[in-house]
C-alpha positions as CSV (number, residue, x, y, z in Angstrom):
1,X,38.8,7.6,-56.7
2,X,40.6,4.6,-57.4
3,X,40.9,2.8,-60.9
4,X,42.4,-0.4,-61.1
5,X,41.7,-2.1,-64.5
6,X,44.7,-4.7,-64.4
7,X,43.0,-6.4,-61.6
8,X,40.0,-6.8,-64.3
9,X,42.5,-9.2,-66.4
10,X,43.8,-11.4,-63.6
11,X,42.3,-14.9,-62.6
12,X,41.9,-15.4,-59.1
13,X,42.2,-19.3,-59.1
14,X,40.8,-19.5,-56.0
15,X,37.6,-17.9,-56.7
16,X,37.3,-16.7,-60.0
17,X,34.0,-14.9,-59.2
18,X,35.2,-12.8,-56.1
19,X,35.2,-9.7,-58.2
20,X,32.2,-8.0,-58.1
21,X,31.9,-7.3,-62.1
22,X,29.3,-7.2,-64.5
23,X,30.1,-7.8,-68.4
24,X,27.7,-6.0,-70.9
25,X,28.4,-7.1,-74.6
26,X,27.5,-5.2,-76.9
27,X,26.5,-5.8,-80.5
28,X,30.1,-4.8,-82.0
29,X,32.8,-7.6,-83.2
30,X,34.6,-9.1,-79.9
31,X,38.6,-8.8,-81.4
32,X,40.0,-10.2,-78.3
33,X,39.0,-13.8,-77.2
34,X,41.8,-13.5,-74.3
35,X,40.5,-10.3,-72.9
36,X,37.2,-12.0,-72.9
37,X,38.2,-14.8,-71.2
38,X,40.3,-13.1,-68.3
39,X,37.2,-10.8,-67.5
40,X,34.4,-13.6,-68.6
41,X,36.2,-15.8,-65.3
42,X,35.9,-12.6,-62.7
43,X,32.4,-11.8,-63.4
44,X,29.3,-13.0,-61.9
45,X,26.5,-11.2,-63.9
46,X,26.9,-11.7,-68.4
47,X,24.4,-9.8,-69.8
48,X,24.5,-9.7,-74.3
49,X,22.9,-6.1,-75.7
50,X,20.5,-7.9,-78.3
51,X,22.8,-8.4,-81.5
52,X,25.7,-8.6,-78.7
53,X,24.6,-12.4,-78.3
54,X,25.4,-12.9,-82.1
55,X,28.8,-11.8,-81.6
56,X,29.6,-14.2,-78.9
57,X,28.1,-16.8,-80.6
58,X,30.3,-16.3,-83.4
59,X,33.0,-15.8,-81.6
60,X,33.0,-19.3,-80.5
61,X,33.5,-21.1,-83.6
62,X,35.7,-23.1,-85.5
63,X,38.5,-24.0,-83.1
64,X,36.6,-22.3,-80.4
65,X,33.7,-24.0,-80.7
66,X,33.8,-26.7,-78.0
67,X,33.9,-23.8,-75.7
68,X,30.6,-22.3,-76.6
69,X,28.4,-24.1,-73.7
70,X,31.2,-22.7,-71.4
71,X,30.1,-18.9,-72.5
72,X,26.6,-18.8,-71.5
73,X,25.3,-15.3,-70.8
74,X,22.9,-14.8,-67.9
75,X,21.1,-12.6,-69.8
76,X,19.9,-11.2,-73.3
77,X,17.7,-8.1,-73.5
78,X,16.9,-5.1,-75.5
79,X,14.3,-4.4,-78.7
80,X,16.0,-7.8,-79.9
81,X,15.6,-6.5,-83.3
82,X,19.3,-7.7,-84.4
83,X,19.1,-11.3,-82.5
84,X,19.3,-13.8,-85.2
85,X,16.5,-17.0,-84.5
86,X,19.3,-19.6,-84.7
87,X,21.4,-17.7,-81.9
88,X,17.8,-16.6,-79.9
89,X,17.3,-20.8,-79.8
90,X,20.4,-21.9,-78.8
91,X,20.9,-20.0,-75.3
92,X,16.9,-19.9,-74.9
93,X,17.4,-24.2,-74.7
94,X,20.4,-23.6,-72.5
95,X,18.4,-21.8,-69.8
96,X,19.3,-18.6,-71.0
97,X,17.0,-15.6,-70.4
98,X,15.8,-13.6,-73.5
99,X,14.0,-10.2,-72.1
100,X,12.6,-8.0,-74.8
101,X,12.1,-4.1,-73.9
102,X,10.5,-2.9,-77.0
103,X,10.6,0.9,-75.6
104,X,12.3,2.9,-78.4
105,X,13.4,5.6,-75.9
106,X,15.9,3.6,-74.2
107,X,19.1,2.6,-75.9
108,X,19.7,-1.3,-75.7
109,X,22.7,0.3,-73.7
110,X,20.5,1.5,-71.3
111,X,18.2,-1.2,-70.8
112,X,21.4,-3.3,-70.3
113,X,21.9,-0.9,-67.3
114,X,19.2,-0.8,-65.9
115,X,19.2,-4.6,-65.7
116,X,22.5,-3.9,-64.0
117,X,21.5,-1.1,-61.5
118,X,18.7,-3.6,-60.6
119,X,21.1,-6.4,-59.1
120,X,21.7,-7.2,-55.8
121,X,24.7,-5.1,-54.2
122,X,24.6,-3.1,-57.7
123,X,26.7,-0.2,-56.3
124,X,29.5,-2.0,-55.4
125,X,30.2,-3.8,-58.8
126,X,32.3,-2.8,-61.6
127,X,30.8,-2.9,-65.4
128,X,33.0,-3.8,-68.4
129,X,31.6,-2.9,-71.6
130,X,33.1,-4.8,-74.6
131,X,32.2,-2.5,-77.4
132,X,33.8,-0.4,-80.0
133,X,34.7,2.8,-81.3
134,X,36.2,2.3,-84.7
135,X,33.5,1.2,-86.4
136,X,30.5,4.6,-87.0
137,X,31.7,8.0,-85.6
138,X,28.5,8.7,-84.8
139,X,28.0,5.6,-82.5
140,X,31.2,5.6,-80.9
141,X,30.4,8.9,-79.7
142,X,27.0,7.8,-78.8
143,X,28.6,5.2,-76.7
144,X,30.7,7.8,-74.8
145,X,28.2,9.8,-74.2
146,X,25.7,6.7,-72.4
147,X,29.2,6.0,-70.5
148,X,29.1,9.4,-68.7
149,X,24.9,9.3,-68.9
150,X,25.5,5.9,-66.8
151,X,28.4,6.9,-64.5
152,X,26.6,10.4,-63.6
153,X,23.4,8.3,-62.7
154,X,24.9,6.2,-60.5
155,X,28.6,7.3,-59.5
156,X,29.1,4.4,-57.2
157,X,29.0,1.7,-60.2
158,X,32.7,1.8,-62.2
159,X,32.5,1.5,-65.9
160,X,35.3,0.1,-68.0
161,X,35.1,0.3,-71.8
162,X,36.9,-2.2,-73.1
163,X,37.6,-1.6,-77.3
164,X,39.7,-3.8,-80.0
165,X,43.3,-2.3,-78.3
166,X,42.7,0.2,-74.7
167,X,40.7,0.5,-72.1
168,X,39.0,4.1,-71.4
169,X,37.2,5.2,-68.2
170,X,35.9,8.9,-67.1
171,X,37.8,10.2,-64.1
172,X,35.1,12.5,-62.1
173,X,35.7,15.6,-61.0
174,X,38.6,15.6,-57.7
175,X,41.7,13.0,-57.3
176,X,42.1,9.7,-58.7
177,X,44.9,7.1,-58.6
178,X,45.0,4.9,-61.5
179,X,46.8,1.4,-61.0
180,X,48.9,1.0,-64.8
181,X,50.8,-1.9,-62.9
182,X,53.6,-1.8,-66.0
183,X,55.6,-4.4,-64.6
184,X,53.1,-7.0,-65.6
185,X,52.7,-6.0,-69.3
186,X,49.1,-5.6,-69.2
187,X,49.0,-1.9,-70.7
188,X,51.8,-0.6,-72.9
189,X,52.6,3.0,-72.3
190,X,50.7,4.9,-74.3
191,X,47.7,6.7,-73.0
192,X,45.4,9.4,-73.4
193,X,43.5,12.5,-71.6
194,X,40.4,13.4,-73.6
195,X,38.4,16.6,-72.5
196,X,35.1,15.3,-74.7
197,X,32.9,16.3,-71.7
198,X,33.6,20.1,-71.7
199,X,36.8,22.0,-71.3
200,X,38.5,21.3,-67.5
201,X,41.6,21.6,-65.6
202,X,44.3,19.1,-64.7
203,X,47.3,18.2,-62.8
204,X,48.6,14.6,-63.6
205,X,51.6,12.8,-61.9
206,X,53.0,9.5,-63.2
207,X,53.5,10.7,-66.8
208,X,56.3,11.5,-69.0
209,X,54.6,14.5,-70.1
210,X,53.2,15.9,-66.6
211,X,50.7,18.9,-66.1
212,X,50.2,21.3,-63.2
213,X,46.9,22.8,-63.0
214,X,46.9,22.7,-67.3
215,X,43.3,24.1,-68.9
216,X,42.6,21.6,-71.6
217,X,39.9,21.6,-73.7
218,X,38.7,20.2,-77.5
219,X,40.5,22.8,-80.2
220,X,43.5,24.3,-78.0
221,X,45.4,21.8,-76.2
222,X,44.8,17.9,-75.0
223,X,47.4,15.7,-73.8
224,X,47.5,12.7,-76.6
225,X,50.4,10.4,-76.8
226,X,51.3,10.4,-73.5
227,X,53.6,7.7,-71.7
228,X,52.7,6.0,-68.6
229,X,56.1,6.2,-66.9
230,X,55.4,4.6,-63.2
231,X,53.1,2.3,-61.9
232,X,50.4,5.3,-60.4
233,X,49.2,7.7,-62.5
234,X,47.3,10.5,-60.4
235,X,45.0,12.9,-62.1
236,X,43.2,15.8,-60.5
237,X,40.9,17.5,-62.6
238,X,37.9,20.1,-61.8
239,X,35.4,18.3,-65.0
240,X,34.8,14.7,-66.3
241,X,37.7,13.9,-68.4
242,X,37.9,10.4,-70.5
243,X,41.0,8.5,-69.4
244,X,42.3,5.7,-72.1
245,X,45.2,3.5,-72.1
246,X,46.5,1.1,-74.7
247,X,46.3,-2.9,-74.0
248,X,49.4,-5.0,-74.5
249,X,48.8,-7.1,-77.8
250,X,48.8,-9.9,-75.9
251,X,49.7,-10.7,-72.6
252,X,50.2,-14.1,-70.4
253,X,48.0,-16.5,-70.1
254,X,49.0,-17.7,-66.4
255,X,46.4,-18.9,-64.0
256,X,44.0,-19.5,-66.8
């Protein structure tokens, strides 16, 4: 399979919606108002995880806050027991929808999804989740686990977690080519190969530390600290493994 998360952060000026990319934000601090932007312009579905819309709401103030009207979501669902009143009114007068799901089987996670599995052209769309896992241990791996949940529900629909400093994807089982395009300074070098879905073999090309047909596996040996070290980074591996490399602290701004 092919991953290509740089083209995720680059403005097409000539149709900033011609990705087909869905934006879930969940209800977790938003550190990066320039990674929000870049992605915010290629997406065509913005859906806010209940508390999710407080986040972007306060986000946008301050200096930011003539750019509020500018963020609309297109949606806001969930139990929408952590939307605050003042934030439910503002989008609500703005033509925003607020959709409560008050089934407490369902994460608000993956109620979001199934808002996005119930889109037009849904399997050929990409999902960026802005969310976080340095906050609770026990909901960052909660989060991981609906990531590979979602992706083995619908394996056509890519899913990009996007936390305060990497980007982390699953690779599925077989080959994938992952785009690091280094020469534009969007990801720094550092990356990661996490075997949290069960132990599995790999064979990697692109790294500085490369693998051939290497068991890895939680409590003997993972490759951590890698470095990226050309622009396509191949990974074959016979189990889900999660895939994570380190964002720039800031990148240009061009085409904005």
């Amino acid at each position: 399979m092919d991953y290509d998360a740089a083209k995720l952060l680059k403005v097409d000026t000539t149709d900033p919606r011609s990705v087909h990319t869905n934006i879930i934000i969940l209800n977790q601090p938003i550190k990066r108002f320039d990674i929000l932007k870049r992605i915010w312009n290629h997406a065509r579905f913005r859906l806010c995880v209940d508390g999710g819309a407080n986040r972007l709401y306060d986000l946008l103030t301050g200096p930011l806050h003539e750019l509020r009207e500018r963020f609309l979501p297109d949606i806001v669902c969930g139990d929408l027991d952590s939307l605050r009143h003042d934030v439910r009114q503002y989008y609500e007068q703005r033509g925003v929808k607020v959709q409560q799901d008050p089934d407490q089987y369902s994460t608000d996670f993956g109620k979001a999804m199934q808002k996005v599995y119930s889109l037009p052209n849904a399997g050929s769309r990409e999902t960026i989740i802005l969310g976080s896992l340095a906050n609770r241990v026990d909901q960052g791996l909660g989060l991981l686990h609906e990531l590979l949940r979602e992706q083995k529900r619908n394996p056509h629909i890519k899913l990009w977690l996007f936390s305060e400093t990497s980007v982390s994807f699953i690779l599925t089982p077989g080959f994938s080519a992952i785009h690091a395009c280094m020469a534009e300074k969007i990801f720094t070098e550092n990356v990661g190969l996490i075997p949290i879905y069960g132990p599995c073999t790999i064979t990697t090309t692109g790294l500085e530390w490369d693998v051939h047909e290497w068991p890895t596996s939680m409590g003997t040996q993972v490759s951590t600290s890698n470095h990226v070290v050309k622009d396509i980074v191949t990974v074959t591996t016979d189990n889900e493994i999660l895939f994570t490399i380190e964002l720039q602290p800031s990148f240009p701004l061009s085409g904005r």
